[in-house]
DOGU-17523 format. One record per residue (C-alpha): residue number from 1; residue in three letters; x, y, z. Coordinates in steps of 0.05 Angstrom, whole numbers, plus 5000, padded with zeros to 4 digits. Each point is the difference from the previous one (the first is absolute). Layout:
residues N
+-----+------+------+-------+------+
|  nr | rest | east | north |   up |
+-----+------+------+-------+------+
| NUM |  ALA |    X |     Y |    Z |
...
+-----+------+------+-------+------+
***
This chain:
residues 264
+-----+------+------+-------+------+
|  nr | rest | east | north |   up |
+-----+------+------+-------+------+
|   1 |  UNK | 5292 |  5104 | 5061 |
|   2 |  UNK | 5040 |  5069 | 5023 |
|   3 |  UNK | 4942 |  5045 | 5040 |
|   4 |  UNK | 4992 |  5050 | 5046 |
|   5 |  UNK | 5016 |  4970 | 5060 |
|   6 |  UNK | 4991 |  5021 | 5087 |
|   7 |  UNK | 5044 |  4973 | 5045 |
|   8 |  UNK | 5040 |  5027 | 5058 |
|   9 |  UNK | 5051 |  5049 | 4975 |
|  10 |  UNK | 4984 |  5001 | 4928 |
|  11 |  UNK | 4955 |  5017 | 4932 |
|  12 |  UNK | 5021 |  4957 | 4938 |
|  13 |  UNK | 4964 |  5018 | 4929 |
|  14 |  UNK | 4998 |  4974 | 4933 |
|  15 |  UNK | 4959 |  4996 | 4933 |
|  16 |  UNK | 4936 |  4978 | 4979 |
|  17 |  UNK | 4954 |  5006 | 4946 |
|  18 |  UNK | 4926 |  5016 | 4989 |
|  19 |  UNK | 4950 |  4962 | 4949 |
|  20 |  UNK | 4934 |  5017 | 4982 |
|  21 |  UNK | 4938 |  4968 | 5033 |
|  22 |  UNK | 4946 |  4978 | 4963 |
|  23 |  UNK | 4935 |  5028 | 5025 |
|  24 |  UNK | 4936 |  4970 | 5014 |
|  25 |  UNK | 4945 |  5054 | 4986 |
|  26 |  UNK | 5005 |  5050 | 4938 |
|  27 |  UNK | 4957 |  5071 | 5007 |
|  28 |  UNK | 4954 |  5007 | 4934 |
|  29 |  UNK | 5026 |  5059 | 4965 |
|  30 |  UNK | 4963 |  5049 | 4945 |
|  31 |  UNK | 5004 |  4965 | 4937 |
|  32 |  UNK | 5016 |  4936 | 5020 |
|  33 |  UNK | 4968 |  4938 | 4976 |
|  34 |  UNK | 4993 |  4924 | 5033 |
|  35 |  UNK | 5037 |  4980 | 4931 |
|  36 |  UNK | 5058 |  5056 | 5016 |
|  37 |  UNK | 5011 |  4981 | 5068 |
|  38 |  UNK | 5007 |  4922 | 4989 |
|  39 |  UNK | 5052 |  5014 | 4952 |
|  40 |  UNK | 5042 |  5040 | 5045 |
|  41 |  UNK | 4992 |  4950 | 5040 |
|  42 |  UNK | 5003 |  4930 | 4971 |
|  43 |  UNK | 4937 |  4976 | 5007 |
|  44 |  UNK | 4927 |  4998 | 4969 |
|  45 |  UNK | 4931 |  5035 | 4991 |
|  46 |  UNK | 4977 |  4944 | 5027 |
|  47 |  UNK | 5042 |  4984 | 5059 |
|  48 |  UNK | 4992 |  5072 | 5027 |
|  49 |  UNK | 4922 |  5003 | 4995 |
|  50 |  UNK | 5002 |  4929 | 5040 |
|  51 |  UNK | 5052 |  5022 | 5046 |
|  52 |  UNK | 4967 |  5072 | 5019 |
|  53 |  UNK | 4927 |  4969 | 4993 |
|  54 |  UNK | 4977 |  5042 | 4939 |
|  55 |  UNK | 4937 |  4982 | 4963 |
|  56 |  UNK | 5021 |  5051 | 4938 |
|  57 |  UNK | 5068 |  5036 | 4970 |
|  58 |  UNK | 4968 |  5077 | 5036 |
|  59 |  UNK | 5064 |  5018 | 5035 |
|  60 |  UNK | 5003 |  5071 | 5030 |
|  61 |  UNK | 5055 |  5048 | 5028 |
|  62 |  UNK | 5032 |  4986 | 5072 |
|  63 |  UNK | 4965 |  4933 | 5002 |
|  64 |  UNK | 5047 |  4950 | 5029 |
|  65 |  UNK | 5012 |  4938 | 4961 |
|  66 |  UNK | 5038 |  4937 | 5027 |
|  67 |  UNK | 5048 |  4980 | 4952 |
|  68 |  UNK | 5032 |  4947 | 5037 |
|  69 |  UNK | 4992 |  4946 | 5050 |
|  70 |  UNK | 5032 |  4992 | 5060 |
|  71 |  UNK | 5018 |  4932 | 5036 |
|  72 |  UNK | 5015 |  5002 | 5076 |
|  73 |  UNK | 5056 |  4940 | 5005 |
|  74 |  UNK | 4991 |  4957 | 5059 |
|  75 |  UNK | 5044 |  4946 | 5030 |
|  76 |  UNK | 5016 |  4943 | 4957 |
|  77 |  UNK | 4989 |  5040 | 4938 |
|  78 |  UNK | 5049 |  4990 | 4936 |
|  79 |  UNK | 4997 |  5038 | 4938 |
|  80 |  UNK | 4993 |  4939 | 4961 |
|  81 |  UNK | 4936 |  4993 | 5040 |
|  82 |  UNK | 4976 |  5062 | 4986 |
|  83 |  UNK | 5009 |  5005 | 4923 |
|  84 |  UNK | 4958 |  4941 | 4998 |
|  85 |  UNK | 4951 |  5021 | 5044 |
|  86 |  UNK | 4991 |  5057 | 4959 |
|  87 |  UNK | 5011 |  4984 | 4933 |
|  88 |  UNK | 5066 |  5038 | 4987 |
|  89 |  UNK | 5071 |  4982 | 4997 |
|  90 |  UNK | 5060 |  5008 | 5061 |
|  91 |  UNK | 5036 |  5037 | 4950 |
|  92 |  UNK | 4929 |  5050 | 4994 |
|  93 |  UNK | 5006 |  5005 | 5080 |
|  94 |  UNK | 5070 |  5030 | 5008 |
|  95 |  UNK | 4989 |  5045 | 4943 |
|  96 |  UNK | 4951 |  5026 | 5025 |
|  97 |  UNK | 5018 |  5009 | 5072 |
|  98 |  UNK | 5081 |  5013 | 4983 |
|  99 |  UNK | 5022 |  4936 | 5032 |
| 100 |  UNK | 5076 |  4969 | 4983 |
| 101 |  UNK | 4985 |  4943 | 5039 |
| 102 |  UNK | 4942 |  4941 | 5017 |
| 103 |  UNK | 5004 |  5028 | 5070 |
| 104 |  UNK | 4937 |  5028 | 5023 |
| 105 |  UNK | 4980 |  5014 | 5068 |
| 106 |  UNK | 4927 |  4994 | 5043 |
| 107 |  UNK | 4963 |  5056 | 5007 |
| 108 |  UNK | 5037 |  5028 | 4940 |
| 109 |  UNK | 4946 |  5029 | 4940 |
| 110 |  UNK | 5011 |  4971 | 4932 |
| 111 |  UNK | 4976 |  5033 | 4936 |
| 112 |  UNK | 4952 |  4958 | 4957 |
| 113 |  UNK | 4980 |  5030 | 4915 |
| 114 |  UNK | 4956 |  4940 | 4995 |
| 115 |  UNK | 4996 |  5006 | 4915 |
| 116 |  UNK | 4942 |  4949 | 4972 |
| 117 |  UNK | 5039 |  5009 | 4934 |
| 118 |  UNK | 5061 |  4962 | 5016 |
| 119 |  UNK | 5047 |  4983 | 4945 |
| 120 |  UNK | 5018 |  4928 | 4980 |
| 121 |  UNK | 5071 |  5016 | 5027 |
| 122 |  UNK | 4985 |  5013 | 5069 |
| 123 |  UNK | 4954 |  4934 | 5002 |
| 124 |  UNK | 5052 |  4971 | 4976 |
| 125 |  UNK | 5056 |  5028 | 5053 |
| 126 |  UNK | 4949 |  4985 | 5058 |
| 127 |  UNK | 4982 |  4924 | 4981 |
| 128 |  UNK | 5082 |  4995 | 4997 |
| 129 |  UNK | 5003 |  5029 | 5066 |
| 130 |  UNK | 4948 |  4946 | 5024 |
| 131 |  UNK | 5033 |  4949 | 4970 |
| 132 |  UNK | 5068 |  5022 | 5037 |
| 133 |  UNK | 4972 |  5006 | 5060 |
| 134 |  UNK | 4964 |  4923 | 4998 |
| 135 |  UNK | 5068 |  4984 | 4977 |
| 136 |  UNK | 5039 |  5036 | 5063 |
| 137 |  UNK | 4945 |  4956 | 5044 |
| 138 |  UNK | 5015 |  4934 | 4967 |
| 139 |  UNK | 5082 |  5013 | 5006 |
| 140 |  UNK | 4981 |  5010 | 5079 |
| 141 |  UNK | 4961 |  4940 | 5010 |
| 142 |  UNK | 5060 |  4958 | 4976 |
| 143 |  UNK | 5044 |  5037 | 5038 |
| 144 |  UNK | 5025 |  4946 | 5048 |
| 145 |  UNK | 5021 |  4952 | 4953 |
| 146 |  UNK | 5077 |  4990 | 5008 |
| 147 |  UNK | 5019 |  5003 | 4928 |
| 148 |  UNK | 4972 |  5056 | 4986 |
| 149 |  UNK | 5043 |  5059 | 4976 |
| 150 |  UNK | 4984 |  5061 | 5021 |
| 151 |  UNK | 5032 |  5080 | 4968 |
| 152 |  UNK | 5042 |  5034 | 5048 |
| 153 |  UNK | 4950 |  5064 | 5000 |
| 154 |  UNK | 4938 |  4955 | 5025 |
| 155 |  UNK | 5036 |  4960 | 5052 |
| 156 |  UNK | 5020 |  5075 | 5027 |
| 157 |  UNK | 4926 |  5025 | 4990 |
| 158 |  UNK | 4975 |  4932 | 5047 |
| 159 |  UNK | 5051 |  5014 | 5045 |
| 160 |  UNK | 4975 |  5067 | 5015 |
| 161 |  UNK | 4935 |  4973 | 5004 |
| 162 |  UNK | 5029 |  4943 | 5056 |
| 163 |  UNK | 5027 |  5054 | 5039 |
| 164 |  UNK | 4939 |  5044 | 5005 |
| 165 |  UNK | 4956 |  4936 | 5023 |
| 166 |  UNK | 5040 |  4988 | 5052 |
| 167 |  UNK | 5007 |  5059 | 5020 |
| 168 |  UNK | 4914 |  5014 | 4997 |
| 169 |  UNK | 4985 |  5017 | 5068 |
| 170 |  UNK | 5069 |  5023 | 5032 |
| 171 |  UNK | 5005 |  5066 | 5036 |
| 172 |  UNK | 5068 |  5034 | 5001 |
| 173 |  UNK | 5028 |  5064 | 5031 |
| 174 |  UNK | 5025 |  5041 | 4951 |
| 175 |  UNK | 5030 |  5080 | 5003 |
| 176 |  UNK | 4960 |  5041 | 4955 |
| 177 |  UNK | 5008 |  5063 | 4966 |
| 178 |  UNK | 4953 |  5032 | 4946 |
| 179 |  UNK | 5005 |  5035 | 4924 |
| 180 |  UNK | 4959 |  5035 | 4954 |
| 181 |  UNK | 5008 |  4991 | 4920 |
| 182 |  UNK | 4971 |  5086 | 4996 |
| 183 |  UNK | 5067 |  5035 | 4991 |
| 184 |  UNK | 5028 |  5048 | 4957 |
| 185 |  UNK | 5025 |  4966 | 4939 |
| 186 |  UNK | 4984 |  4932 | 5022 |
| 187 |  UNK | 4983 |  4933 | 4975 |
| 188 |  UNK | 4952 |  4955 | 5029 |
| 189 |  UNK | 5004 |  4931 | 4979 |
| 190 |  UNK | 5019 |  4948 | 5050 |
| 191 |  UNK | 5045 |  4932 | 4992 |
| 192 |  UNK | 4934 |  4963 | 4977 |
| 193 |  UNK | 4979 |  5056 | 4952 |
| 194 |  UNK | 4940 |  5030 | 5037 |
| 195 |  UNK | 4999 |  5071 | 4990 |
| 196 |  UNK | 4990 |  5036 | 5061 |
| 197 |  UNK | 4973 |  5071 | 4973 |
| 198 |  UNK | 4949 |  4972 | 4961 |
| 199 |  UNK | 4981 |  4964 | 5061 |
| 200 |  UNK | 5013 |  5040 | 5058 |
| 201 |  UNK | 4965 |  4968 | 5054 |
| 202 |  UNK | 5022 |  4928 | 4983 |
| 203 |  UNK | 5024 |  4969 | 5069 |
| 204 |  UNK | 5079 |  4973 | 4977 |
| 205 |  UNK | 5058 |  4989 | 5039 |
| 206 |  UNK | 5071 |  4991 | 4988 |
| 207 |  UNK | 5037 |  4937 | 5020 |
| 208 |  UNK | 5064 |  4962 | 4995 |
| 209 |  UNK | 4971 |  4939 | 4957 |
| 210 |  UNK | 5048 |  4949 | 5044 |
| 211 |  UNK | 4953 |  5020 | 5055 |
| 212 |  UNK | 4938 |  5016 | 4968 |
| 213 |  UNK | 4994 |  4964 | 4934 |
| 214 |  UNK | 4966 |  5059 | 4939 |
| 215 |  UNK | 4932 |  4990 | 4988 |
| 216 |  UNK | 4986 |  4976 | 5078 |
| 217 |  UNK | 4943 |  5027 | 5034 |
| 218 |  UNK | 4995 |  5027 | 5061 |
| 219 |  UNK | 4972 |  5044 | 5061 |
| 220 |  UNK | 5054 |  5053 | 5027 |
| 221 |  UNK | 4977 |  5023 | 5074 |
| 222 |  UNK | 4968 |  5069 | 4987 |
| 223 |  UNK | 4992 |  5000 | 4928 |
| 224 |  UNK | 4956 |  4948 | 4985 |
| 225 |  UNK | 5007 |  4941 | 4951 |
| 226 |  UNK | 5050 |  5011 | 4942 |
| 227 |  UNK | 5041 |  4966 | 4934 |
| 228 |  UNK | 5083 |  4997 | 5011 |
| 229 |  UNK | 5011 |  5026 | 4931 |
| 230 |  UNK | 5061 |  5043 | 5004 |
| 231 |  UNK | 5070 |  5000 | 5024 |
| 232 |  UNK | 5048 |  5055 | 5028 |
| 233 |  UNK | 5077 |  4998 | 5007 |
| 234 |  UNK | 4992 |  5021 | 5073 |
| 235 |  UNK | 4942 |  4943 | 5010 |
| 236 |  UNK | 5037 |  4940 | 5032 |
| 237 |  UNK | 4991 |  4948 | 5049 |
| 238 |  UNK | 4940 |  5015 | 5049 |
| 239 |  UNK | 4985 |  5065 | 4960 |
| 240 |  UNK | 4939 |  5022 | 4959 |
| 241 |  UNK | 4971 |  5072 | 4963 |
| 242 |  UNK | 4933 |  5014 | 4994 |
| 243 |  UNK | 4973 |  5048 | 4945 |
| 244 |  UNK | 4954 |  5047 | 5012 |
| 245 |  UNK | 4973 |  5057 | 4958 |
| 246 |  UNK | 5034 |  5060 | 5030 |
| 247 |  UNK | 5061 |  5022 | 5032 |
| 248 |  UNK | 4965 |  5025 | 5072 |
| 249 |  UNK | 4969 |  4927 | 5005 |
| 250 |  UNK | 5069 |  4980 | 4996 |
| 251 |  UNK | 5033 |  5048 | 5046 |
| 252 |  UNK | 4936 |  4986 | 5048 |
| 253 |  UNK | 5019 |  4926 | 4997 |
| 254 |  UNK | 5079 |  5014 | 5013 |
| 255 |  UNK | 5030 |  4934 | 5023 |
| 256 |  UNK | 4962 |  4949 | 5039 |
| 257 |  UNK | 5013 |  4927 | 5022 |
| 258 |  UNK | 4939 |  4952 | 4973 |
| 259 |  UNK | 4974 |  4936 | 4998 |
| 260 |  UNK | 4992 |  4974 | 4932 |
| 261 |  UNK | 4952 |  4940 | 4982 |
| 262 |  UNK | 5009 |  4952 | 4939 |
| 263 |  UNK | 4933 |  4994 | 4976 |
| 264 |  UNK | 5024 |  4958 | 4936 |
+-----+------+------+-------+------+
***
């Protein structure tokens, strides 16, 4: 991904793009009706009165109504894990939080229309995407077998995986420089698809994936733990980005030599 970038001697910008977040609370208006809002917003009389606690349909103006639910993801969390969890499908999740990719980060706050009334179709998608997933398990546990074959894209995926466990734990010196994704004109979606205005404070770093495999997690001296989830043309070697949300944090941060952790 192309940012706004500090270094020493020079600014480089680029494009990005904003989407629209879905919000969790909805303020009552005049003339508005439990039946009118779960329309606009996918859901049911039912499954608002149980989510906001209401004993009848009296609504009134400026009364604020959760909509949605929100689900904090911690570490080991997948999506397929959390559709299941809560009834709903891992297509459902990145529709309704914008996401291009399975990636999702700890800490990060997903967006949850729990809908009693699902359809047939989306029971149907989500006991496909259990049965994939028991599938995916059963193809790992025969995984040392000589004979079998394996497609080029998976043994790529476990070799990523290799390199990142043996790298869990190792502290390297790296130079590092820092970008926002807020510029004129800009768009903010990183080499792993996480878009970086619609979440501004997400801790992300650049990297040059020979060093620091995508998807690795790890703690950058002074900035706290973080997901290698982007690239840069000027990232390579012992060199890393950090985002953060505005350009003074990342003049303030200038260029600085850090220690950088593999956490896993």
């Amino acid at each position: 991904m192309r940012k706004f970038l500090v270094s020493v001697g020079f600014v480089a910008t680029s494009c990005f793009f904003v989407l629209p977040i879905s919000a969790a609370e909805y303020e009552v208006e005049e003339g508005d009706s439990l039946w009118k809002i779960a329309q606009e917003h996918n859901t049911t009389v039912a499954e608002l009165k149980e989510i906001n606690k209401l004993d009848s349909d009296l609504i009134f103006p400026k009364q604020m109504l959760e909509i949605d639910r929100e689900y904090k993801v911690k570490r080991g969390d997948t999506l397929s894990e959390i559709a299941l969890e809560h009834d709903v499908t891992v297509s459902d999740l990145k529709e309704w939080n914008n996401l291009e990719t399975d990636l999702i980060i700890i800490g990060e706050k997903l967006t949850i229309k729990v809908n009693k009334e699902q359809s047939e179709a989306n029971k149907e998608e989500k006991a496909q995407e259990v049965n994939k997933a028991e599938e995916t398990q059963e193809v790992s546990n025969t995984e040392e077998t000589p004979e079998a074959s394996e497609p080029e894209v998976e043994k790529q995926s476990n070799t990523s995986s290799k390199e990142s466990s043996e790298q869990s734990g190792e502290t390297i010196s790296v130079t590092a420089t820092a970008y926002t994704a807020k510029c004129d004109g800009c768009s903010g979606i990183t080499a792993t698809g996480i878009n970086l205005l619609e979440n501004p404070n997400m801790k992300v770093i650049a990297v040059d994936p020979s060093v620091i495999p995508l998807g690795t997690r790890v703690h950058v001296e002074g900035y706290g733990e973080a997901i290698a989830a982007d690239t840069g043309g000027a990232i390579k070697g012992n060199k890393i980005d950090i985002h953060v949300p505005t350009k003074d944090e990342a003049y303030d941060w200038g260029v600085r030599s850090v220690d950088v952790t593999i956490l896993d």
